[in-house]
DRENTORKOL-3810 file (N, C-alpha, C; in nm, 4 decimals):
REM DRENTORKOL-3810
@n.u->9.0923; n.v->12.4141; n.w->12.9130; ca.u->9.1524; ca.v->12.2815; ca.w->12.9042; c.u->9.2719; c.v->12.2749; c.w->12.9978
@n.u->9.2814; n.v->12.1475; n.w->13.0880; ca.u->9.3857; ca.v->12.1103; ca.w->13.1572; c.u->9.5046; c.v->12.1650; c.w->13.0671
@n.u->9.5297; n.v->12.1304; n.w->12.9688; ca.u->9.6335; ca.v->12.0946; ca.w->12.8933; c.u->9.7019; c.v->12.2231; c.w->12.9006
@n.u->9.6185; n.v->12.3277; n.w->12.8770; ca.u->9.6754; ca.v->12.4774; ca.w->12.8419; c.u->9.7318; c.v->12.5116; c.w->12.9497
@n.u->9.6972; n.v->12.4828; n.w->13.0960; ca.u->9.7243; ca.v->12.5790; ca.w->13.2236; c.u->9.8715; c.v->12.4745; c.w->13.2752
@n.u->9.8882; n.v->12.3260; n.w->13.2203; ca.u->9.9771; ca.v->12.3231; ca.w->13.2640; c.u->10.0258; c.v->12.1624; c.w->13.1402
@n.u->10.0796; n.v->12.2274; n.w->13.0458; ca.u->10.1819; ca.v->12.1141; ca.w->12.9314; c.u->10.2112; c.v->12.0515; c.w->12.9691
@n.u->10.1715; n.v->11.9131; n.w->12.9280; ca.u->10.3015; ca.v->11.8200; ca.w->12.9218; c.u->10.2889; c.v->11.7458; c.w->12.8379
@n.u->10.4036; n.v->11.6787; n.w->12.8114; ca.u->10.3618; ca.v->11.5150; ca.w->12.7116; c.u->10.2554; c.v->11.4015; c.w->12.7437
@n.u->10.2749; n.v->11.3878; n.w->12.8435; ca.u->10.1234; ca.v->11.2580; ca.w->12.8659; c.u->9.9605; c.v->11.3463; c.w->12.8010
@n.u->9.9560; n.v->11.4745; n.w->12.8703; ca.u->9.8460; ca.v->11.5501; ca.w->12.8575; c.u->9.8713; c.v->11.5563; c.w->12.6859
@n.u->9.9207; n.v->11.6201; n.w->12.6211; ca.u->9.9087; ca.v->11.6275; ca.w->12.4827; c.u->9.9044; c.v->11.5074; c.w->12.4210
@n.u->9.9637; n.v->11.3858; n.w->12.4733; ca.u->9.9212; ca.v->11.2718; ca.w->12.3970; c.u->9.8015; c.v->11.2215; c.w->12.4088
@n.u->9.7179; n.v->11.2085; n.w->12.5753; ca.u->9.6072; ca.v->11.1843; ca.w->12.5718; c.u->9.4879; c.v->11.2787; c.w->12.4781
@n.u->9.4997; n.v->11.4003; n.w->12.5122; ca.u->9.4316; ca.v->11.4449; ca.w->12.3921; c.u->9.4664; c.v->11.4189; c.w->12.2171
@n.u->9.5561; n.v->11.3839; n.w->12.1850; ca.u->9.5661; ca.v->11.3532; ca.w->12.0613; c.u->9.5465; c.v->11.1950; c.w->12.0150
@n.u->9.5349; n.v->11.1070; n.w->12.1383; ca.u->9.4627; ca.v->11.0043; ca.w->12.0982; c.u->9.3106; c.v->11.0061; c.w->12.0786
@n.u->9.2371; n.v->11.1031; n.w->12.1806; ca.u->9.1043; ca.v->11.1364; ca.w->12.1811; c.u->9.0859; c.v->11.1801; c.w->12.0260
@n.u->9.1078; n.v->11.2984; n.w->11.9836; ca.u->9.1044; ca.v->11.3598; ca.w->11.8575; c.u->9.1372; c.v->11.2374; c.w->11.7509
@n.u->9.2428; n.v->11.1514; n.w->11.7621; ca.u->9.2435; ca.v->11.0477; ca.w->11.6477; c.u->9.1178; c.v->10.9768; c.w->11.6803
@n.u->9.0737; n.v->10.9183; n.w->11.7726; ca.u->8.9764; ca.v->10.8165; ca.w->11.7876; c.u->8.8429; c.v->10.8684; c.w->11.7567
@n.u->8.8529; n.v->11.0169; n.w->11.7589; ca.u->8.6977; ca.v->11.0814; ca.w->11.7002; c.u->8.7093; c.v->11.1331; c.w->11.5564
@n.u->8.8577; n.v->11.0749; n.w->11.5132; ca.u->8.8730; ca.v->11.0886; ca.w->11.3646; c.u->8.9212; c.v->11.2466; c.w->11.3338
@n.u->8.9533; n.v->11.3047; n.w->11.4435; ca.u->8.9686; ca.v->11.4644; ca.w->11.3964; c.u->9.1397; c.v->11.4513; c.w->11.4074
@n.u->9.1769; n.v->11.4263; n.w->11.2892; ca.u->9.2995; ca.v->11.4165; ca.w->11.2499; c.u->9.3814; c.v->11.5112; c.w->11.2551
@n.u->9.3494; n.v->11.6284; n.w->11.2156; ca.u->9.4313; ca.v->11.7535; ca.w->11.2178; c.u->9.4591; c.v->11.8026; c.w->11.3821
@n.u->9.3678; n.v->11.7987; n.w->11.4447; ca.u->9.3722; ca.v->11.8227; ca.w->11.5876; c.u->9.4404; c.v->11.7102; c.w->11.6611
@n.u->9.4464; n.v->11.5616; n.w->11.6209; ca.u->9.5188; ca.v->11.5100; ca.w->11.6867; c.u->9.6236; c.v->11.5327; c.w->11.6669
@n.u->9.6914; n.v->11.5800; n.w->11.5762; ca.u->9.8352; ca.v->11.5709; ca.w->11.4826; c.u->9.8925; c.v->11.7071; c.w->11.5400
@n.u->9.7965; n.v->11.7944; n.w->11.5985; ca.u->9.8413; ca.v->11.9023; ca.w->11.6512; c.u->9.9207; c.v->11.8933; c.w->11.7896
@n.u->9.8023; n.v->11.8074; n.w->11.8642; ca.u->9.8329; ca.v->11.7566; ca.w->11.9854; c.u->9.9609; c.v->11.6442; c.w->12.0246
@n.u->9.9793; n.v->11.5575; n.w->11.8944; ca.u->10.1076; ca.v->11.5295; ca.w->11.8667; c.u->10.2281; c.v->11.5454; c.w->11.8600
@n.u->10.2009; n.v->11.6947; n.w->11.8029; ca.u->10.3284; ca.v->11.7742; ca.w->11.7779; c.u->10.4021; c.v->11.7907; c.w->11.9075
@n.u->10.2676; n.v->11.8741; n.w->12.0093; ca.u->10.2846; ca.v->11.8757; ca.w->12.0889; c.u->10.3661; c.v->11.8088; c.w->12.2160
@n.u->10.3172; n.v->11.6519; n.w->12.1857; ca.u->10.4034; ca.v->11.5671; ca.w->12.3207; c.u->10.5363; c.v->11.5251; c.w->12.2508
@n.u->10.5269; n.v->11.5848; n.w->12.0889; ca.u->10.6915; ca.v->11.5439; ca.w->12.0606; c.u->10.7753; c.v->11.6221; c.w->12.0955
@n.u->10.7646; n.v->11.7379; n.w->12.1203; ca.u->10.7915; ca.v->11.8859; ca.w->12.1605; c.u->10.8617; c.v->11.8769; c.w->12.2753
@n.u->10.7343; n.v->11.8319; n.w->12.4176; ca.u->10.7506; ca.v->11.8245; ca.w->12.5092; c.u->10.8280; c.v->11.7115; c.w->12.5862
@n.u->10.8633; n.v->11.5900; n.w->12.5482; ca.u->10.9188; ca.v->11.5173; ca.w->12.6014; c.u->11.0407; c.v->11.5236; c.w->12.5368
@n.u->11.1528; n.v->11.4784; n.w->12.6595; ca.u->11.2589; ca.v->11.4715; ca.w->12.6816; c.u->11.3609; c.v->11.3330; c.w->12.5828
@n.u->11.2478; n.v->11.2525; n.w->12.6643; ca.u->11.3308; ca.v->11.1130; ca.w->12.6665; c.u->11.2896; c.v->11.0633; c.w->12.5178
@n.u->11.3840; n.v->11.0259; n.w->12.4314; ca.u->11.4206; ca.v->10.9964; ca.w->12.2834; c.u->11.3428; c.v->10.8380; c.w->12.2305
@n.u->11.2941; n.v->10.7969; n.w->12.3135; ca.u->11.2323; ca.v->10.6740; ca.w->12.3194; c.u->11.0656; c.v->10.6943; c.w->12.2910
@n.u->11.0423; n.v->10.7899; n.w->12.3748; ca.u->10.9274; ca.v->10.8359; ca.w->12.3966; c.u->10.8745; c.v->10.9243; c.w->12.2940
@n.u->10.9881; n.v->11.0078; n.w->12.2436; ca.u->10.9794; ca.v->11.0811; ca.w->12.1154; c.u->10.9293; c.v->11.0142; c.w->11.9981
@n.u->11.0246; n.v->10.8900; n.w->11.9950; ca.u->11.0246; ca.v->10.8180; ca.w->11.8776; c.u->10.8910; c.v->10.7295; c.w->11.8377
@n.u->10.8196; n.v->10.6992; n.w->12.0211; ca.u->10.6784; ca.v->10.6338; ca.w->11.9792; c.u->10.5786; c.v->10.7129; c.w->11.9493
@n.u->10.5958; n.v->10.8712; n.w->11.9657; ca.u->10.4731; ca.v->10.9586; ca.w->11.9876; c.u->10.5354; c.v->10.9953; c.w->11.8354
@n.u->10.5901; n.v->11.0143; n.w->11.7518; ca.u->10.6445; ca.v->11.0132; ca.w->11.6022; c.u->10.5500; c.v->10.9168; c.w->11.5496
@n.u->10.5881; n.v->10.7740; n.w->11.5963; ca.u->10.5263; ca.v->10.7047; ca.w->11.4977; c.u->10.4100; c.v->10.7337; c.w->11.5191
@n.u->10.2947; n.v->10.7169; n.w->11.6787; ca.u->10.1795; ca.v->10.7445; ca.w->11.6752; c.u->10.0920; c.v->10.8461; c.w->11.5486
@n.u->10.2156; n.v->10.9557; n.w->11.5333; ca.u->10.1792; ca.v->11.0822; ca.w->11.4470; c.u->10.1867; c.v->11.0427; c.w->11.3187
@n.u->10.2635; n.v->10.9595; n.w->11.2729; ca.u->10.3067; ca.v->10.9236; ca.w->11.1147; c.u->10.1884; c.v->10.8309; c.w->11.0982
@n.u->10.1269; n.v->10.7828; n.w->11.2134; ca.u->9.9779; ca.v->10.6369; ca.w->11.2030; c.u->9.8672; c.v->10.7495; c.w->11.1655
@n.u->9.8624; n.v->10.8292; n.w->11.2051; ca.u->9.7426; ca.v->10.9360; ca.w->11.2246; c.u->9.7212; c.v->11.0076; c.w->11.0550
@n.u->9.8587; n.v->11.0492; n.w->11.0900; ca.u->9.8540; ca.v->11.1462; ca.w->10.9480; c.u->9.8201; c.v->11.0852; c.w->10.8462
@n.u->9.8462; n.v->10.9689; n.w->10.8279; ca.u->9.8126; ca.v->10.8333; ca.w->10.6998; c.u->9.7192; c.v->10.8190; c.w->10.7208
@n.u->9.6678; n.v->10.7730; n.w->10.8395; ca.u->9.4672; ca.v->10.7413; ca.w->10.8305; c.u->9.4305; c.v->10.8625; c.w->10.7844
@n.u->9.4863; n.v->11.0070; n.w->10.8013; ca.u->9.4282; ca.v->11.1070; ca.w->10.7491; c.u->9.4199; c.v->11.1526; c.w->10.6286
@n.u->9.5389; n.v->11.0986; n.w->10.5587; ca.u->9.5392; ca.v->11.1201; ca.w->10.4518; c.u->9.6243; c.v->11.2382; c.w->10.3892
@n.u->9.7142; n.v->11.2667; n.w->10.4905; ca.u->9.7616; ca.v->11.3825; ca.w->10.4882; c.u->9.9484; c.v->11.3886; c.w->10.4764
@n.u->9.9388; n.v->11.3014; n.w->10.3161; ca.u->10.1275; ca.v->11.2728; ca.w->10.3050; c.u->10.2026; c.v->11.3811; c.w->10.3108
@n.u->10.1903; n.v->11.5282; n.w->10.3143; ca.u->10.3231; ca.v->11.6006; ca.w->10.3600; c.u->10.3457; c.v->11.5890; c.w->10.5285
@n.u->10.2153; n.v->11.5985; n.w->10.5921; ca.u->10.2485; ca.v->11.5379; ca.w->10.7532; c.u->10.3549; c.v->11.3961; c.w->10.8020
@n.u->10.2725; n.v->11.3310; n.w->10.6736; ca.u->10.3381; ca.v->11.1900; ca.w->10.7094; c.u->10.5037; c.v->11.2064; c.w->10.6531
@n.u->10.5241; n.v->11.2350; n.w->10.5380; ca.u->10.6742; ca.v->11.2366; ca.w->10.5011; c.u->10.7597; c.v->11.3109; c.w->10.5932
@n.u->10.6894; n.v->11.4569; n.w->10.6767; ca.u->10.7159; ca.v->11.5255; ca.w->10.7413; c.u->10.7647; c.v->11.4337; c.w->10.9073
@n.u->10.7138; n.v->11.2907; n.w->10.9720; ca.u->10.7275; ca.v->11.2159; ca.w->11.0570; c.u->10.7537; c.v->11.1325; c.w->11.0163
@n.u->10.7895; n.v->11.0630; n.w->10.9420; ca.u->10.8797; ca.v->10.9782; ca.w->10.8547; c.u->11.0739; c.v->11.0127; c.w->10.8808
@n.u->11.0706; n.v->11.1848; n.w->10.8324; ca.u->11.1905; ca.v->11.2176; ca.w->10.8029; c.u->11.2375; c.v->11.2207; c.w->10.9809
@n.u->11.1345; n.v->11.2448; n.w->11.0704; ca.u->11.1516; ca.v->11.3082; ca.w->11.2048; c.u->11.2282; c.v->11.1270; c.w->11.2330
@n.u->11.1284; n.v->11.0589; n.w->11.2265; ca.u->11.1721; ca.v->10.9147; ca.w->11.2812; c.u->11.3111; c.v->10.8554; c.w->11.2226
@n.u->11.3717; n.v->10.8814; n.w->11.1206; ca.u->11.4641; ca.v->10.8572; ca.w->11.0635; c.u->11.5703; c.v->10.9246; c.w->11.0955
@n.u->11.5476; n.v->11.0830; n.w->11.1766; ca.u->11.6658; ca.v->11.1017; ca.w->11.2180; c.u->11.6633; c.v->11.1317; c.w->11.4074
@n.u->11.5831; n.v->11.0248; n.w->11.3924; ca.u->11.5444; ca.v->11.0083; ca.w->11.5688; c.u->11.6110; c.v->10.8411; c.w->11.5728
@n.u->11.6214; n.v->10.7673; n.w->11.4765; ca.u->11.6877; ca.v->10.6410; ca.w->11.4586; c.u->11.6675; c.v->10.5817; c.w->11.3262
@n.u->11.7684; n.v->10.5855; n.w->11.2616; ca.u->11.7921; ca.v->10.5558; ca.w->11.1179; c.u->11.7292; c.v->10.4120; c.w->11.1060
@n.u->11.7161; n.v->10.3317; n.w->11.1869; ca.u->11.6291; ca.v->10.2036; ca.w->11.1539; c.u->11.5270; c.v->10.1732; c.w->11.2118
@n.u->11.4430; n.v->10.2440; n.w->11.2165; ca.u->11.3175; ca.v->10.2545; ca.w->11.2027; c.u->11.2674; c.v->10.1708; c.w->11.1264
@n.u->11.1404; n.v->10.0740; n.w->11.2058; ca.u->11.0675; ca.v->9.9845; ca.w->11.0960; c.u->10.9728; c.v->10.0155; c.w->11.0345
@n.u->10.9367; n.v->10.1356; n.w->11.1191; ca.u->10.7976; ca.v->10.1892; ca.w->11.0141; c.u->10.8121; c.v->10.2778; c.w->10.9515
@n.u->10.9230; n.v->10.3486; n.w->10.9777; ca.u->10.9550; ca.v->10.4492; ca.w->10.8621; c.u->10.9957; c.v->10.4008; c.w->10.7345
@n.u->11.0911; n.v->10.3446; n.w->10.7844; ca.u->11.1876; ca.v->10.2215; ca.w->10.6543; c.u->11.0636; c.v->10.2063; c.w->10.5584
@n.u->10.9551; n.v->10.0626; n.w->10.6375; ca.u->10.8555; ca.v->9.9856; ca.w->10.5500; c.u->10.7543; c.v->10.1187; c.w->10.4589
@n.u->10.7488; n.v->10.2156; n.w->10.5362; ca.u->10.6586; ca.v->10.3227; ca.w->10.4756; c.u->10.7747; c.v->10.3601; c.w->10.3652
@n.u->10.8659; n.v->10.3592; n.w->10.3712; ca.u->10.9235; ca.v->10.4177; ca.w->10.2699; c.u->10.9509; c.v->10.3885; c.w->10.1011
@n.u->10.9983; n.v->10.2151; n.w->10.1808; ca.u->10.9533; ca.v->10.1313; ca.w->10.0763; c.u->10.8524; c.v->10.1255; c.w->10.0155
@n.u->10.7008; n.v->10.1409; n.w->10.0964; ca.u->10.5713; ca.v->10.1218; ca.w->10.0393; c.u->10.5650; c.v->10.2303; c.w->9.9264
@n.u->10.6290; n.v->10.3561; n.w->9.9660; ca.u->10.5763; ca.v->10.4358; ca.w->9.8578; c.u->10.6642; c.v->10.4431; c.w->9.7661
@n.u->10.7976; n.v->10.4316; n.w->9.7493; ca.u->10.8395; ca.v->10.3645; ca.w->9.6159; c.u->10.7645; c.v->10.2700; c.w->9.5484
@n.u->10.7203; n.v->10.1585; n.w->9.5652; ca.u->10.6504; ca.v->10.0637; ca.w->9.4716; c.u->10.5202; c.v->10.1496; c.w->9.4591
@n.u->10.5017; n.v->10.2824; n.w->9.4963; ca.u->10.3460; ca.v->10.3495; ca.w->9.4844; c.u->10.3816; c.v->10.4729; c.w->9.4057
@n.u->10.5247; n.v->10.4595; n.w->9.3301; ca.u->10.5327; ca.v->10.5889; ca.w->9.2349; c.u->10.4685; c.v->10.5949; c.w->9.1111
@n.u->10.4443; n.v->10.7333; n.w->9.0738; ca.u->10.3774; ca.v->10.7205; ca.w->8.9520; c.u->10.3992; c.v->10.7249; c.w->8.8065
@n.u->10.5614; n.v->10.6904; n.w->8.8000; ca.u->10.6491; ca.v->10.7252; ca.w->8.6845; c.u->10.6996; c.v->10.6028; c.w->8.5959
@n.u->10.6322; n.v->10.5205; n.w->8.6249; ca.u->10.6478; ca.v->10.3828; ca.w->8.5565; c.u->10.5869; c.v->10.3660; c.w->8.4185
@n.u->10.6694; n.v->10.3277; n.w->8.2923; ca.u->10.5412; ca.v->10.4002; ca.w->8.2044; c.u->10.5229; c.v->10.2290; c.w->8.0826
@n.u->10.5869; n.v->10.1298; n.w->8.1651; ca.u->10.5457; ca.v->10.0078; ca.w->8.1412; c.u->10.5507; c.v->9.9073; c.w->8.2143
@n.u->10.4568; n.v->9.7814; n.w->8.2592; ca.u->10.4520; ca.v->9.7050; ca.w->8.3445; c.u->10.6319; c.v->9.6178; c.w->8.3962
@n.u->10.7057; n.v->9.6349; n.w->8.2887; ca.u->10.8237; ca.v->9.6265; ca.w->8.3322; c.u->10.8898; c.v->9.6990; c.w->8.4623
@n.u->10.9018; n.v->9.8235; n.w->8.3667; ca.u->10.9361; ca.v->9.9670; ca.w->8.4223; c.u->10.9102; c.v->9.9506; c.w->8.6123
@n.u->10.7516; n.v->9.9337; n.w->8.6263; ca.u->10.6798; ca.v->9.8801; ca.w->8.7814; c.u->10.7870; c.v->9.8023; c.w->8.8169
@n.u->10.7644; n.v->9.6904; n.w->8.7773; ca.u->10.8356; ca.v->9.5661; ca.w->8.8102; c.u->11.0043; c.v->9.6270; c.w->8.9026
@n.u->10.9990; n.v->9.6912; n.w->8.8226; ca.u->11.2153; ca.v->9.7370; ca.w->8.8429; c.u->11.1623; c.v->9.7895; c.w->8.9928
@n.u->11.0854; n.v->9.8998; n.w->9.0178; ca.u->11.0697; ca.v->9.9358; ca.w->9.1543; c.u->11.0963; c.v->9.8719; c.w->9.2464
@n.u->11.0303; n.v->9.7401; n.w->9.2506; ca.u->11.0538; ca.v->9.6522; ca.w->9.3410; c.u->11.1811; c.v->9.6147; c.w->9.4121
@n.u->11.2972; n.v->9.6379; n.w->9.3259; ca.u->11.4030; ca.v->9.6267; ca.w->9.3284; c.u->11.4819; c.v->9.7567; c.w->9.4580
@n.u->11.4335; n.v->9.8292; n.w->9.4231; ca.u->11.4588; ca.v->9.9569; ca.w->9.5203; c.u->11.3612; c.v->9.9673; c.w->9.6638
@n.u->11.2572; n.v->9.8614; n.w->9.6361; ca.u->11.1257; ca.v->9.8903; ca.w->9.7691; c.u->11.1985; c.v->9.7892; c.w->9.8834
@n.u->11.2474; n.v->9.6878; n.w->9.7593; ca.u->11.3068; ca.v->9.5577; ca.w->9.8324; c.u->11.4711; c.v->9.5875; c.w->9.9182
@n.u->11.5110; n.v->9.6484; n.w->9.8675; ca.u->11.6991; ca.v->9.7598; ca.w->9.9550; c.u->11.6622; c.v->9.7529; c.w->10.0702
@n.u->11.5368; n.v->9.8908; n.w->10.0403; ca.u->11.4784; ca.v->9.9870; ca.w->10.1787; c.u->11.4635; c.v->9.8690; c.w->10.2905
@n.u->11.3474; n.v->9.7652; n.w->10.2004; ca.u->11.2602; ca.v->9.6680; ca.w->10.3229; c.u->11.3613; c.v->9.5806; c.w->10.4193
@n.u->11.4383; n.v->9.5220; n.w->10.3364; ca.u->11.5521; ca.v->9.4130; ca.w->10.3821; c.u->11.6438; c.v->9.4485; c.w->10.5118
@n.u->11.6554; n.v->9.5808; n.w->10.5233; ca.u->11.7305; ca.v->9.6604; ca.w->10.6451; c.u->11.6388; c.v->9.6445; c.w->10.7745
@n.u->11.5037; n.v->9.5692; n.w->10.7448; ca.u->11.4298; ca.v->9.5936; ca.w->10.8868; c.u->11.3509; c.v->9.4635; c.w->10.8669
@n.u->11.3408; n.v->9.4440; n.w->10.7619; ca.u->11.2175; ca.v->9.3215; ca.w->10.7711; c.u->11.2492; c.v->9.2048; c.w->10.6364
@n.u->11.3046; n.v->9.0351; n.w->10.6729; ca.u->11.2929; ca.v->8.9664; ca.w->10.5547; c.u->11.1686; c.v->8.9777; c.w->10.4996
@n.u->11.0926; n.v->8.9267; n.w->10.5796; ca.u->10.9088; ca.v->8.9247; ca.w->10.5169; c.u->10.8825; c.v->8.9943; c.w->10.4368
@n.u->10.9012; n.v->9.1388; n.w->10.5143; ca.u->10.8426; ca.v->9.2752; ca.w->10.3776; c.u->10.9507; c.v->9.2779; c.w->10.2481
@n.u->11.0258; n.v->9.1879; n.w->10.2943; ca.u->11.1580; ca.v->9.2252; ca.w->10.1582; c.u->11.1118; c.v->9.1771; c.w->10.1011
@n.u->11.0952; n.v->9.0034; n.w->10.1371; ca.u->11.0237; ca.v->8.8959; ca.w->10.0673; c.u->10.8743; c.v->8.9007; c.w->9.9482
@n.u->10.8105; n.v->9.0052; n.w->10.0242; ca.u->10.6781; ca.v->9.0150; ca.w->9.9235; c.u->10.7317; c.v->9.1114; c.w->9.7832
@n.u->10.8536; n.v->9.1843; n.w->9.8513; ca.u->10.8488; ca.v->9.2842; ca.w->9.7021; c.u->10.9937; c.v->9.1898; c.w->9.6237
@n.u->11.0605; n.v->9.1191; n.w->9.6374; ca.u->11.1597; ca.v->9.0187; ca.w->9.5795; c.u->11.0241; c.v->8.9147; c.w->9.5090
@n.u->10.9202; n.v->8.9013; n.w->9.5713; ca.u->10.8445; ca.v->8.8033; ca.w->9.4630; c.u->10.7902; c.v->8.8723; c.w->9.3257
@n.u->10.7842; n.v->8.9857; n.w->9.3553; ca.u->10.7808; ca.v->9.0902; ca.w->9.2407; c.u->10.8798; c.v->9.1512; c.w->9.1233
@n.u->10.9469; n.v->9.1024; n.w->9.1413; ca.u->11.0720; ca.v->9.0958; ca.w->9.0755; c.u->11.0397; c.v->9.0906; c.w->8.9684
@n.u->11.0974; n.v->9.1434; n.w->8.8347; ca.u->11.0973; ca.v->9.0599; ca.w->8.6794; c.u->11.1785; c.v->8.9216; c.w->8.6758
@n.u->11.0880; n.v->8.8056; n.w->8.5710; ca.u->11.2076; ca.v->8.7015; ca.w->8.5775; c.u->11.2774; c.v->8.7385; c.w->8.4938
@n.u->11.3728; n.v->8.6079; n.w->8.4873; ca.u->11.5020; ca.v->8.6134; ca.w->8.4253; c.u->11.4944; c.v->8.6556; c.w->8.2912
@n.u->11.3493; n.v->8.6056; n.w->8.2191; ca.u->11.3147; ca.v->8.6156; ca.w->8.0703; c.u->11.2841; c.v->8.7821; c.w->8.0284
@n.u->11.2133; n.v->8.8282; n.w->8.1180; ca.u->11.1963; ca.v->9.0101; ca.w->8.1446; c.u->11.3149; c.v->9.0885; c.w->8.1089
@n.u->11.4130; n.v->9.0491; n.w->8.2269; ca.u->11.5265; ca.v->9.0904; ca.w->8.1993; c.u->11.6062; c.v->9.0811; c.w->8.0523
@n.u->11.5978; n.v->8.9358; n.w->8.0408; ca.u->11.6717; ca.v->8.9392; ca.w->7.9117; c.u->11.6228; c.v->9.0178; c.w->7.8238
@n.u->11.4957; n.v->9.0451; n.w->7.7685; ca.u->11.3825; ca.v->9.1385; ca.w->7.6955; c.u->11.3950; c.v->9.2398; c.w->7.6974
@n.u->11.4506; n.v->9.2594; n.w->7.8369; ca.u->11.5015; ca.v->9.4332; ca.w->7.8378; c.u->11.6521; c.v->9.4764; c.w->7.8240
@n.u->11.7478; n.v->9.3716; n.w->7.7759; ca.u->11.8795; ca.v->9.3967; ca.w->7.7664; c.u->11.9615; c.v->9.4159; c.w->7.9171
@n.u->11.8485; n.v->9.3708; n.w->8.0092; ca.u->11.9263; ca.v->9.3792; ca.w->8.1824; c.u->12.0061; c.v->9.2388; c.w->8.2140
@n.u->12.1138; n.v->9.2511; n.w->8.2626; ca.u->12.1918; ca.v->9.1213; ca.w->8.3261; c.u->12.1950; c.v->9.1650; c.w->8.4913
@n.u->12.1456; n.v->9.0119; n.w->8.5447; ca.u->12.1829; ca.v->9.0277; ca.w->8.6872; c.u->12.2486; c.v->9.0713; c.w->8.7693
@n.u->12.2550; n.v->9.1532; n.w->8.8275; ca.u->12.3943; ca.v->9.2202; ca.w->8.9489; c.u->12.4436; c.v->9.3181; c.w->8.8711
@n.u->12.3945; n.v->9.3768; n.w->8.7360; ca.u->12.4518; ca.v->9.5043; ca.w->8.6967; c.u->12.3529; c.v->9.6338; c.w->8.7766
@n.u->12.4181; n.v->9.7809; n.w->8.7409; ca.u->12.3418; ca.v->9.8709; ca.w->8.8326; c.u->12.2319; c.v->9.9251; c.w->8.7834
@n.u->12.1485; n.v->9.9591; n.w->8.8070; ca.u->11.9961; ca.v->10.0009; ca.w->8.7535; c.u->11.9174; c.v->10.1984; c.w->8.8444
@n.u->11.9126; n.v->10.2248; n.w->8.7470; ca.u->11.8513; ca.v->10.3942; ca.w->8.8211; c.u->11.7137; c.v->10.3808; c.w->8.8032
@n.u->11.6271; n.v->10.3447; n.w->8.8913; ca.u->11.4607; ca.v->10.4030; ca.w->8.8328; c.u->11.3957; c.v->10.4783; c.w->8.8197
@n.u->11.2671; n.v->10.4868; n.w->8.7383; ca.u->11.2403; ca.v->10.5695; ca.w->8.6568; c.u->11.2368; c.v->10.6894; c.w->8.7974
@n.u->11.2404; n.v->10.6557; n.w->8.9184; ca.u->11.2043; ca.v->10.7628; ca.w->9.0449; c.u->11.3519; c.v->10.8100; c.w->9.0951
@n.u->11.4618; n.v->10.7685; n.w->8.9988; ca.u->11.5747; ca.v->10.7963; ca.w->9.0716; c.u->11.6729; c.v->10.7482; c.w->9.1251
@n.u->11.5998; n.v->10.5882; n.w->9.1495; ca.u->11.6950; ca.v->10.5403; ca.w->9.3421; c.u->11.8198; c.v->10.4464; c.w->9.2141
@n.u->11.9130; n.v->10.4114; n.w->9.2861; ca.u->11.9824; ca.v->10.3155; ca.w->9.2358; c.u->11.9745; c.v->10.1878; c.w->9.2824
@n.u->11.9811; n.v->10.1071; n.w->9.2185; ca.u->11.9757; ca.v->9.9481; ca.w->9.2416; c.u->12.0580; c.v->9.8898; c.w->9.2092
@n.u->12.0104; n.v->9.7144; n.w->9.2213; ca.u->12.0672; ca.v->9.5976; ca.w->9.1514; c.u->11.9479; c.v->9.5860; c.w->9.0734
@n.u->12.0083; n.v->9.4915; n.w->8.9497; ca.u->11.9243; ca.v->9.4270; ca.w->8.8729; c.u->11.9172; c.v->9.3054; c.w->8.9157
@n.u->11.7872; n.v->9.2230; n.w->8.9519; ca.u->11.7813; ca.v->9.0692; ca.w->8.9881; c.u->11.6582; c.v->9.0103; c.w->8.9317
@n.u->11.6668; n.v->8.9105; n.w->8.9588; ca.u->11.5413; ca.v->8.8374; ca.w->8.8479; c.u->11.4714; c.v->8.7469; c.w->8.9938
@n.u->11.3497; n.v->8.7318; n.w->8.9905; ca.u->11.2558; ca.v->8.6407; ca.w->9.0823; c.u->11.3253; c.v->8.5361; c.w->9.0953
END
């Protein structure tokens, strides 16, 4: 292989788009690594990251992905796809142990989203508990809230 006799970033990315597009995920993600490795310029880093964090998810493979998640976040703290991925998997925890309980997540998916995107904030703020939820649960608006996953919040109502 070209690639071996003489590295670089374009060469490792073109092969790791090949390998994603024939679905061989692990080998693209290898080849990934690779042009993150190899390139210099921090721009370039940061798109061949996300390319890798797209891959690893079609693959199915969340310690890769959390693993380019954390890379993109400290390659630029506002990151939109790290951010929105991040958010996504808060509202995808599994420690909720009543449809309320869910509900509160939103509250913490919605922090993350709002730093990069109204829209994506917007879908998890429609998720919200209303005002009547809250009251049911002894919560008042704008006091602080820990969920069941940890994060700290606000309490707000739809």
């Amino acid at each position: 292989i070209e690639f071996e006799k003489n590295p670089s970033a374009d060469a490792a990315l073109n092969l790791a788009i090949i390998f994603n597009d024939k679905d061989e995920y692990s080998k693209a993600l290898t080849y990934f690594d690779n042009a993150i490795e190899l390139t210099e310029d921090a721009t370039q880093k940061e798109k061949f990251t996300e390319y890798a964090m797209g891959t690893a998810i079609k693959g199915k493979n969340s310690s890769k992905t959390n693993e380019y998640v954390s890379q993109l976040l400290a390659l630029n703290p506002s990151n939109e796809k790290a951010i929105l991925y991040k958010a996504r998997k808060i509202t995808q925890s599994g420690c909720p142990t009543s449809q309320f309980e869910k509900s509160t997540l939103y509250w913490a998916a919605y922090d993350m989203a709002v730093k990069v995107s109204s829209s994506a904030a917007n879908q998890y703020k429609a998720r919200f508990p209303t005002k009547k939820e809250l009251f049911e649960n002894g919560l008042k608006e704008g006091s602080s809230y820990k969920t069941c996953n940890g994060i700290n919040t606000t309490v707000r109502a739809r």
